[in-house]
C-alpha positions in Angstrom: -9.4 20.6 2.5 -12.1 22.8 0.6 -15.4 20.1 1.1 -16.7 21.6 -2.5 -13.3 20.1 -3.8 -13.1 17.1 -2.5 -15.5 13.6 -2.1 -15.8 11.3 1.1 -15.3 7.7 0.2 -16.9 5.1 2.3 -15.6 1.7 2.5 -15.4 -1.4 4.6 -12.0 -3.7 4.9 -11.3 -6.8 6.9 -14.4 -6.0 9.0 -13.0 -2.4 9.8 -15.3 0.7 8.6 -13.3 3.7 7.1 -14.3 6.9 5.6 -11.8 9.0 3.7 -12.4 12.4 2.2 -10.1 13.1 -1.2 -9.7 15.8 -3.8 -12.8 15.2 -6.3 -10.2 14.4 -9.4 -8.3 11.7 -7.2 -11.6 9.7 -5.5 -11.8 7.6 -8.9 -8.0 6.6 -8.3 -9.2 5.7 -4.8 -12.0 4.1 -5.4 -10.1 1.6 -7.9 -7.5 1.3 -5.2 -10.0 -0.3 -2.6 -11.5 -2.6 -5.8 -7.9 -4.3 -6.0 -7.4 -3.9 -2.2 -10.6 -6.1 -1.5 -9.8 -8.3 -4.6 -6.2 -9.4 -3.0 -8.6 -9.6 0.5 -11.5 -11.6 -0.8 -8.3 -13.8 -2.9 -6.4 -14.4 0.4 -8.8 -15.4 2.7 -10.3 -17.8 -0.2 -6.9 -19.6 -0.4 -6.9 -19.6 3.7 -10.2 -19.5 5.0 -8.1 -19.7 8.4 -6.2 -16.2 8.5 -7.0 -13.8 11.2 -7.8 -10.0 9.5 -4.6 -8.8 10.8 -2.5 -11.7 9.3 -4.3 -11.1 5.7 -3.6 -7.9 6.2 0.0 -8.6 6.5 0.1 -10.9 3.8 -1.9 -8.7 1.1 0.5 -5.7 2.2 3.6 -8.1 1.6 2.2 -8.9 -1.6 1.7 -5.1 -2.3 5.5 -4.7 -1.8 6.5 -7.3 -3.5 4.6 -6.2 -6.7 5.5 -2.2 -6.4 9.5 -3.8 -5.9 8.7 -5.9 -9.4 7.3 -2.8 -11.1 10.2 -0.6 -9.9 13.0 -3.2 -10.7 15.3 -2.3 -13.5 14.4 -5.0 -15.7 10.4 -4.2 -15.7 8.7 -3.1 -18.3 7.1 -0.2 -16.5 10.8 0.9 -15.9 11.9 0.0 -20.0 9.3 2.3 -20.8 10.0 4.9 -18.3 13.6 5.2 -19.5 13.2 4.9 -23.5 11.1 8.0 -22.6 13.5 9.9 -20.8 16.2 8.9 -23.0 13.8 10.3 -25.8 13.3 13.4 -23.9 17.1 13.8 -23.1 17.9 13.8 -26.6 15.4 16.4 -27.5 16.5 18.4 -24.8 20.3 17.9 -25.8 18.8 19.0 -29.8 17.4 22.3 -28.8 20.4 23.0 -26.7 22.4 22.8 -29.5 20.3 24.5 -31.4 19.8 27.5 -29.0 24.3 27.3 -27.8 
């Protein structure tokens, strides 16, 4: 990676240091990324002050999964959206070819 393109993002998780470099225009994604990631960290170990860092870690990446299998289920409304607009676009695309045949 081109170090004029890109941005090194330091952060600190669960006690562990990391520093990743990313393309300038996706460091802003990133960085709201590791927000949520240490909001779902800082929530977890509230609720069980108890937890080891590697079983918080396991139980904020289950609840990672469990929300990206929510968002890509058939009956969110991420996915609704997603298909009114392809069925929008498929119509379009099913005009001009008529149009054009």
């Amino acid at each position: 990676m081109d170090s004029q393109n890109t941005q090194l993002i330091q952060f600190s998780s669960l006690g562990e240091n990391f520093s990743l470099r990313v393309p300038v225009k996706e460091a802003a994604k990133l960085k709201d990324a590791i927000d949520k990631l240490n909001e779902k960290v800082n929530a977890r170990f509230n609720k069980n002050p108890g937890l080891t860092p590697l079983q918080c870690a396991i139980l904020v990446a289950l609840d990672c999964v469990e929300e990206l299998n929510e968002n890509n289920s058939s009956d969110s409304e991420f996915y609704k959206k997603v298909l009114q607009q392809y069925t929008k676009m498929n119509k379009i695309a099913k005009n001009i070819e008529k149009k054009n045949g």
